[in-house]
C-alpha positions as CSV (number, residue, x, y, z in Angstrom):
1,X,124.4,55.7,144.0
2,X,120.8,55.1,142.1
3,X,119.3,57.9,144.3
4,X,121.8,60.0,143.2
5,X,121.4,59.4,139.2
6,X,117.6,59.7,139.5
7,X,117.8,63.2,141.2
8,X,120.4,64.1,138.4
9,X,117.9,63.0,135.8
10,X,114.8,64.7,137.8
11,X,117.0,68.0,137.7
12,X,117.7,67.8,134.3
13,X,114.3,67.2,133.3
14,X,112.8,70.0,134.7
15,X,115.7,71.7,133.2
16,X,114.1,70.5,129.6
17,X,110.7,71.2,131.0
18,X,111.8,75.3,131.8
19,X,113.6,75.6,128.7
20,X,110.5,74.1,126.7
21,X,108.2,76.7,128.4
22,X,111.1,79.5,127.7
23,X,110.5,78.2,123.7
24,X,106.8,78.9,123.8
25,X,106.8,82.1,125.0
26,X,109.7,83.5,122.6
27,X,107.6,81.7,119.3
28,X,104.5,83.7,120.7
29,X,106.2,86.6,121.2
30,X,107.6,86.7,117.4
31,X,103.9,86.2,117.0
32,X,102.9,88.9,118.1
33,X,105.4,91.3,117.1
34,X,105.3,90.1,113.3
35,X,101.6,89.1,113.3
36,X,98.7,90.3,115.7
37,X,100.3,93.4,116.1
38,X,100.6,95.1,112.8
39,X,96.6,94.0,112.2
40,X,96.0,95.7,115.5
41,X,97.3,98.9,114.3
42,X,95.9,98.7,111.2
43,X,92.3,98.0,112.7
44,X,92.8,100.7,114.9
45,X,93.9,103.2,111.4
46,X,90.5,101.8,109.7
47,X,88.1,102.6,113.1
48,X,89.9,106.3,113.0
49,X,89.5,107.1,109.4
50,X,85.8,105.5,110.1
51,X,84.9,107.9,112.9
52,X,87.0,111.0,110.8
53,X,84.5,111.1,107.5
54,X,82.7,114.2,107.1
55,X,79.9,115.0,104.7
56,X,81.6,115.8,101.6
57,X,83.8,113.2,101.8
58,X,84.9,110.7,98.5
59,X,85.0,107.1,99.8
60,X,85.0,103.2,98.3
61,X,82.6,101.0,99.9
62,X,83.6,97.5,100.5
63,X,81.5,96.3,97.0
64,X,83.7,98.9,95.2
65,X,81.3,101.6,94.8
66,X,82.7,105.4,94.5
67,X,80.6,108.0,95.9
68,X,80.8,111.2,97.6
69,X,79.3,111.6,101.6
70,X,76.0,113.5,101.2
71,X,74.7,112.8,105.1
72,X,75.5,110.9,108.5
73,X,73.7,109.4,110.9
74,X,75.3,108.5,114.1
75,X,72.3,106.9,115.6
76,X,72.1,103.8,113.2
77,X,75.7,104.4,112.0
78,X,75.3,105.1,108.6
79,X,76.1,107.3,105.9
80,X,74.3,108.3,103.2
81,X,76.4,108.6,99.5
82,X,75.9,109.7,96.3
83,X,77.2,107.9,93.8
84,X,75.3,109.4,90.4
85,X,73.5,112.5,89.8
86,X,70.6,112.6,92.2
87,X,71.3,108.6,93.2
88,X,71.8,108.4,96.5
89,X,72.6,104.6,98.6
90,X,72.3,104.4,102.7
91,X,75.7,101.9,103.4
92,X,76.5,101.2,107.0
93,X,80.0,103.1,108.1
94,X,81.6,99.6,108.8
95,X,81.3,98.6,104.6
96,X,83.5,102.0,103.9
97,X,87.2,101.4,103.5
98,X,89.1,103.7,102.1
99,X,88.9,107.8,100.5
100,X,89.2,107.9,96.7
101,X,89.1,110.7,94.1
102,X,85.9,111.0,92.9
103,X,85.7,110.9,89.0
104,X,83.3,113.6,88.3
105,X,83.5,111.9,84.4
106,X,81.1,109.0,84.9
């Protein structure tokens, strides 16, 4: 009769170890779905519009500086932009986030 009750308690506690493990990998799951993979996607948006800009092209840097894409060089992976008349900054490719209207005014 003992034997019998500790197998029935060995059985259910693997049965609380299975559904413990069946927990874990739904909360990483909804993890993922709600967390890691949204940034993914919007990394992977960033590194296309990244490899997409052409001279000519109005972009913000990360320090908030407007400017317009005057040259690109691949081998260093930079661009140079003008931001004033004549004023011309080297930024590396990675510091550019986003196109913007340039406001010829300033």
């Amino acid at each position: 009769m003992n034997t019998m009750f500790i197998l029935l308690q060995a059985a259910s506690g693997q049965q609380g170890g299975m559904s413990f493990l069946i927990m874990m990998v739904v909360i990483f799951a909804i993890m993922w779905f709600f967390m890691i993979r949204p940034q993914q996607k919007k990394q992977k948006e960033i590194q296309n519009f990244r490899n997409s800009i052409t001279v000519g092209s109005s972009v913000v840097t990360a320090g908030g500086i407007y400017g317009t894409v005057k040259g690109i060089d691949e081998s260093d992976n930079t661009l140079m932009i003008e931001i004033a008349h004549d004023v011309k900054v080297k930024v590396d490719r990675n510091s550019v986030y986003a196109t913007a209207p340039l406001n010829d005014k300033v």
